[in-house]
MIMI-889514 format. One record per residue (C-alpha): residue number from 1; x, y, z. Coordinates in nm, 2 decimals, always signed. Last residue first. Layout:
<recs>
k,u,v,w
NUM,X,Y,Z
...
</recs>
This chain:
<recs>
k,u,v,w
65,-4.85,+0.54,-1.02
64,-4.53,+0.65,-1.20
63,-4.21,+0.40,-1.14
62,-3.95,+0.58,-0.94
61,-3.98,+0.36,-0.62
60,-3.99,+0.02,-0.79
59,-3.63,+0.12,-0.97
58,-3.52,+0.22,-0.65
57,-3.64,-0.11,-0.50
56,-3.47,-0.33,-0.80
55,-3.10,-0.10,-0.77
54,-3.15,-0.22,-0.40
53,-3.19,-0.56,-0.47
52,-2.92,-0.56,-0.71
51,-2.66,-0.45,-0.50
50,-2.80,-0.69,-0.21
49,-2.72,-0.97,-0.48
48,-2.40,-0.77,-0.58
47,-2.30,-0.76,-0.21
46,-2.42,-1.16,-0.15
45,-2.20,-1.24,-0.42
44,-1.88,-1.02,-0.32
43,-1.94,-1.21,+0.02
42,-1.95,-1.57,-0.15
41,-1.61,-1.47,-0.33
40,-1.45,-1.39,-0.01
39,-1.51,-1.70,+0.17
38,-1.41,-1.91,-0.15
37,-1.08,-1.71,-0.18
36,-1.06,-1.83,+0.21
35,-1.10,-1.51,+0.47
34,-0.81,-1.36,+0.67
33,-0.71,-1.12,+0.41
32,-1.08,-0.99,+0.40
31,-1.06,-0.90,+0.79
30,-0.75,-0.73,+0.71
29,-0.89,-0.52,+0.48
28,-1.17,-0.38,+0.67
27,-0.96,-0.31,+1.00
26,-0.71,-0.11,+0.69
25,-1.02,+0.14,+0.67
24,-0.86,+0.35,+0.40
23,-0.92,+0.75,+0.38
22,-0.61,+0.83,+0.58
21,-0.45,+0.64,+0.30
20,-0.57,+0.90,+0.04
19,-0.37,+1.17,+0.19
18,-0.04,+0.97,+0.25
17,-0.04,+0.85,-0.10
16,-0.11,+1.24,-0.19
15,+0.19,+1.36,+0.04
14,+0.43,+1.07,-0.08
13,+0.64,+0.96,+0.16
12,+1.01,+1.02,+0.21
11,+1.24,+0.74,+0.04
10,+1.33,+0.91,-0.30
9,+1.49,+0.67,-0.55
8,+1.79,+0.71,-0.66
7,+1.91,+0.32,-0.57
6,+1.62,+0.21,-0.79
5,+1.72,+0.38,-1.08
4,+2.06,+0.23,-1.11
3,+1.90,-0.12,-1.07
2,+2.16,-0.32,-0.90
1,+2.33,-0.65,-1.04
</recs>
């Protein structure tokens, strides 16, 4: 049985969807689709690492001398 609702539904594009996806580098996700779960979870750690690296540096930088 059809959903009612769904048969109403307005085909044309959204104009803010279509806004915000011309800020989306879709090269990016692809190449994240193509990795393992493993693959991608060892990036997101070596982001955070670097992540935390740099919060360390700033932190470094804004001590008083």
């Amino acid at each position: 049985m059809r959903d009612a609702g769904l048969a109403q539904l307005d085909p044309s594009p959204d104009p803010i969807i279509e806004r915000y996806k011309l800020d989306v580098d879709r090269t990016l996700i692809r190449e994240n689709l193509r990795k393992s779960h493993e693959e991608r979870l060892l990036t997101l750690q070596r982001m955070q690492a670097f992540a935390a690296e740099l919060h360390a540096a700033g932190k470094t930088i804004r001590q008083p001398r």
